[in-house]
C-alpha positions as CSV (number, residue, x, y, z in Angstrom):
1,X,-136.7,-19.8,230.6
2,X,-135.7,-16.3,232.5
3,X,-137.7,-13.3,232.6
4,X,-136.7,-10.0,233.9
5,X,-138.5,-6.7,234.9
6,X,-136.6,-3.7,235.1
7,X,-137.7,-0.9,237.2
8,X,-136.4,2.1,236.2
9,X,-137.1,5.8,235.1
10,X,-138.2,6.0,231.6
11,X,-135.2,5.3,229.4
12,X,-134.3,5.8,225.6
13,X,-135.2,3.2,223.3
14,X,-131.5,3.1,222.3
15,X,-130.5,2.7,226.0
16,X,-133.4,0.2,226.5
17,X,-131.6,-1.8,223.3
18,X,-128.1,-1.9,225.2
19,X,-129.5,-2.7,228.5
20,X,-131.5,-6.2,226.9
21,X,-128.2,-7.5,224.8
22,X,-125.8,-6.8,227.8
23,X,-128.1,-7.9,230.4
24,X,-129.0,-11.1,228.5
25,X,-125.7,-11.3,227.3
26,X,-125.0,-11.2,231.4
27,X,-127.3,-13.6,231.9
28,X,-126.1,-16.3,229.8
29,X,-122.8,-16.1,231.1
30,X,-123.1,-15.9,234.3
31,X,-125.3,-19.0,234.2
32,X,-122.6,-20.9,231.9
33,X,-126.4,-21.5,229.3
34,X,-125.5,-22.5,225.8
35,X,-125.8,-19.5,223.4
36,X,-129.5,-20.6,222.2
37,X,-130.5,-19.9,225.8
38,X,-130.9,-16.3,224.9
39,X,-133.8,-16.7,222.7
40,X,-136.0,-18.3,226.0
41,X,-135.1,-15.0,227.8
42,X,-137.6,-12.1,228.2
43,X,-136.9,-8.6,229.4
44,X,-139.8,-6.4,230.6
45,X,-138.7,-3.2,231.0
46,X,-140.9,-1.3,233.9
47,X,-140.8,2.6,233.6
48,X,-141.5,4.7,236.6
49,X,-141.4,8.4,237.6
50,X,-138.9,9.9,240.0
51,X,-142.7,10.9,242.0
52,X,-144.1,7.8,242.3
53,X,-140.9,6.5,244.5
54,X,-139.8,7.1,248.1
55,X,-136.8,6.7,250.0
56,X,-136.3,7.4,253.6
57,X,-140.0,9.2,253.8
58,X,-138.8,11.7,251.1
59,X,-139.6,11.2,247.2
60,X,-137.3,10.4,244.7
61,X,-137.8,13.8,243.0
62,X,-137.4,15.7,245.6
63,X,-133.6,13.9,246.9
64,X,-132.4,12.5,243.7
65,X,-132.1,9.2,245.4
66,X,-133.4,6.7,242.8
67,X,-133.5,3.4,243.0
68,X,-133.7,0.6,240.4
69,X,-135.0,-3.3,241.1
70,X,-134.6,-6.3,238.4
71,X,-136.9,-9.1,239.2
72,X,-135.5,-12.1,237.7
73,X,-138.0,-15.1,237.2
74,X,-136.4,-18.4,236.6
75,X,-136.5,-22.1,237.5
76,X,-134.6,-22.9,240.8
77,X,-131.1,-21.2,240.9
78,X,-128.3,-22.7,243.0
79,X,-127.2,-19.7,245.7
80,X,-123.5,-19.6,244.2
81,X,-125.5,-18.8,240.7
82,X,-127.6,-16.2,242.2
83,X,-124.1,-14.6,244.0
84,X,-122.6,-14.6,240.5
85,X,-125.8,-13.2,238.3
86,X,-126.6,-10.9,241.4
87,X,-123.0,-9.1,241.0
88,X,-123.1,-9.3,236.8
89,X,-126.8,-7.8,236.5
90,X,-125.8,-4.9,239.2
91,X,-122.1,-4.2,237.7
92,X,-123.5,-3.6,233.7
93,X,-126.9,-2.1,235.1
94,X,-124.8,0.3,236.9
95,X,-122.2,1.4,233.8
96,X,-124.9,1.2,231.4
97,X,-126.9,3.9,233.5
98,X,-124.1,6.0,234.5
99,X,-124.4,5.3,238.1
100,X,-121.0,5.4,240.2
101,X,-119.9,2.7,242.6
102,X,-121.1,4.7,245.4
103,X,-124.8,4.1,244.2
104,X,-124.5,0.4,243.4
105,X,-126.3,-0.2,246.7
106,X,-129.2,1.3,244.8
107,X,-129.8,-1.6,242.7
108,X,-131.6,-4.5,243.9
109,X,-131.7,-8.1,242.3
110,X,-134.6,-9.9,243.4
111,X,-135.1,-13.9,242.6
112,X,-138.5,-15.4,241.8
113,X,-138.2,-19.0,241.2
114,X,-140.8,-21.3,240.0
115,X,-140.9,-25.2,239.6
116,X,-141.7,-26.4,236.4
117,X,-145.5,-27.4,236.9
118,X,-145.9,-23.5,238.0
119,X,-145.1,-21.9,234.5
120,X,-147.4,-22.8,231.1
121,X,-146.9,-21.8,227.8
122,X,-148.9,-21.6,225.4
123,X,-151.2,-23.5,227.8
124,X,-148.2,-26.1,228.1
125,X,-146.6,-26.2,231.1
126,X,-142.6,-26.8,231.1
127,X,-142.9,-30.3,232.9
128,X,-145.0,-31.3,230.0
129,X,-143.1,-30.6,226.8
């Protein structure tokens, strides 16, 4: 099971539609999953305001100097997985929001993992079903 948050300024729903097939589309790949795996993967998409974020002591409104974070909760990834979803996630993030490859640096791809006795669903945690 994978959940992502996106942090990013508020988007288009239409945008927001193209970002969860292509990032989950991304996802599947990039972790060689059957096709079925993209139904056990959730995408929380985190607005924020250009005000509300800093860079180098200056905000984001002020310098035009956004940047965007996916947090990507899954069970344990091997690092050459990581490398691979890392440089997927960043690469259609940064067509599908217009951003050139100068401002690629301004995406950041965070992993959370979690064992399986740390996740319940449905009151059910994954080492039990």
């Amino acid at each position: 099971m994978s959940y992502l948050r996106i942090y990013t300024p508020e988007l288009p729903v239409d945008l927001k539609r193209q970002i969860a097939k292509e990032v989950t589309d991304a996802l599947v790949r990039s972790l060689e999953l059957p096709e079925d795996y993209r139904l056990h993967t959730t995408i929380h998409f985190i607005p924020f305001r250009p005000e509300d974020m800093a860079v180098g002591g200056e905000l984001a409104v002020d310098n035009d100097e956004l940047h965007y974070q996916v947090e990507v909760y899954d069970r344990y990834l091997m690092p050459p997985k990581k490398r691979v979803m890392a440089a997927e996630l960043t690469a259609v993030l940064g067509r599908l929001l217009g951003l050139g490859s100068e401002k690629l640096g301004n995406i950041y791809v965070r992993f959370c993992e979690y064992a399986l006795d740390d996740l319940a669903i449905g009151g059910i945690f994954l080492n039990q079903s």
